[in-house]
N, C-alpha and C positions, 0 to 999 in steps of 0.2 A: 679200412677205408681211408683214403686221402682226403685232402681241404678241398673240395673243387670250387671253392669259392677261388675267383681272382683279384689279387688287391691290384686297387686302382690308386693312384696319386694324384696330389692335386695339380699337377700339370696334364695329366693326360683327361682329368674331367675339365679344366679352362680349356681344351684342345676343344674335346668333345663341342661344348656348346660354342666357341666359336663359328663350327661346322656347323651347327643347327641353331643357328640363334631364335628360332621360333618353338625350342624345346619347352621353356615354361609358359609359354601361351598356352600351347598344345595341354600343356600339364598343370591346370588353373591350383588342381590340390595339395599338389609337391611345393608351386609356392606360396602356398599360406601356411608351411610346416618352419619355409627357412627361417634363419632369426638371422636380420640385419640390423639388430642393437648392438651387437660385438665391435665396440673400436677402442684402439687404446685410451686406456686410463686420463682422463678429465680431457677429451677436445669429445663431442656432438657433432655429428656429422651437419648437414643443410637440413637432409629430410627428415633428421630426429626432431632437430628445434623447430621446424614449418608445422610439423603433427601433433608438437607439447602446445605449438601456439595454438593450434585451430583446436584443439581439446580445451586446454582453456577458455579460448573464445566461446566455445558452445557451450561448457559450463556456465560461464556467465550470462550467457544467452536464455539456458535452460532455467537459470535462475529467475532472471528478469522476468520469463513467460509466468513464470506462477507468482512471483509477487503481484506480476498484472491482474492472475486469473484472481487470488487472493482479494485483493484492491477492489473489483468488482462483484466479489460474494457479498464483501462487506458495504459497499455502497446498495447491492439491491437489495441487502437489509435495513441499512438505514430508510432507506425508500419504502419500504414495507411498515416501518414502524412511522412514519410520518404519516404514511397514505392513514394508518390506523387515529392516529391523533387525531389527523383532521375530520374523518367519520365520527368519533368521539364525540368532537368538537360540535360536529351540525347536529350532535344526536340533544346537544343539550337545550332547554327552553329558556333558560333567564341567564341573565348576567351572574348571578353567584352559583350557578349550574357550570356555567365557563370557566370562571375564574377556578373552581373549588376542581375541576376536570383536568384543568392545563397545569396548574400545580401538580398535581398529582402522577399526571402522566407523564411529566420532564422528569420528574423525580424517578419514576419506579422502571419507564421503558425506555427512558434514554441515561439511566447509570447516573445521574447528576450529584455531586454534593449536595449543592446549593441550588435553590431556583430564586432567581429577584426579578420582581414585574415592574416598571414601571409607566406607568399612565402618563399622557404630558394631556393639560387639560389649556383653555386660552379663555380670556373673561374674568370677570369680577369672581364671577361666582361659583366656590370650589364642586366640583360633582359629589355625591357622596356612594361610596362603593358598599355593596353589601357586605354583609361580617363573612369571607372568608378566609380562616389558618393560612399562611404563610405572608412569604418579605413580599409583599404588594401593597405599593403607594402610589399618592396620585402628587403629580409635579406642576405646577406652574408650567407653562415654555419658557417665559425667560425667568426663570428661576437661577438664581446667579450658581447655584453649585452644579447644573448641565453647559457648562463651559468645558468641564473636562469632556464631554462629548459632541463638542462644537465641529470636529472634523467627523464625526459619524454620521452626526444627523444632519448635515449639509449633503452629502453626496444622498442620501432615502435610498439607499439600496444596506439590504444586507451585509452585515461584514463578518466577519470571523477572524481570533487573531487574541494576544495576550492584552488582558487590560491593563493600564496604569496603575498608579498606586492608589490616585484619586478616583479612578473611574472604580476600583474596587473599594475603595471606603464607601462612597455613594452607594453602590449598590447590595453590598452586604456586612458595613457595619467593621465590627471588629472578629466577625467570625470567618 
């Protein structure tokens, strides 16, 4: 038996689809087989670097969406464990039921080192706090060593952020 195969060259296949130039339409499968990565040694064609870029970008993209999704696990647990504090909190009757509660609970459900309370009291006459375990005192307001928190407690709102070196002596010493 003979070859009945006929070889074909690559001029008479650039012929062919000249003639039909709607051949790889027609033929969605044949082009997802070609490789048009083939170009000489170190030059990228346009469409390789447009497709390395848009990969890129979506990687970074794909990224970004899960540090986002991440970012909000971790928020609606912080939220979870606040919401639990504050039930805690209302569940207690007395002033050293609070205090000995909020200690406890910054410590053990919110990871804390350290917890330090501090009371700002105004008047002659100092309050006196019940006997509960931990760094909770009560301060004058103008007590000359809450200057170092002179730009906190002006603005009354919440802050977050690294304290100084004095706002860390005041409020927990040398540990």
């Amino acid at each position: 038996m003979g070859n009945t195969q006929q070889s074909v060259n690559a001029e008479q296949v650039s012929e062919f689809l000249r003639q039909h130039t709607d051949f790889l339409i027609e033929q969605p499968d044949l082009l997802s087989e070609l490789e048009f990565d083939k170009s000489p040694e170190g030059t990228i064609s346009l469409a390789q670097r447009q497709r390395q870029q848009l990969r890129q970008k979506n990687q970074h993209l794909h990224d970004q969406l899960h540090a986002l999704i991440d970012n909000a696990h971790s928020n609606a647990a912080l939220q979870q464990r606040v919401h639990q504090l504050c039930l805690r909190l209302m569940d207690c009757h007395d002033l050293q039921g609070l205090l000995a509660t909020l200690m406890q609970q910054l410590k053990e459900e919110f990871s804390a080192d350290e917890v330090s309370l501090r009371l700002f009291y105004s008047g002659e006459q100092k309050p006196k706090l019940p006997p509960v375990e931990g760094n909770i005192a009560e301060l004058h307001a103008d007590d000359s060593q809450l200057k170092a928190f002179d730009h906190i407690l002006a603005k009354q709102q919440p802050v977050c952020g690294r304290l100084t070196k004095a706002q860390k002596q005041l409020l927990f010493g040398e540990k």
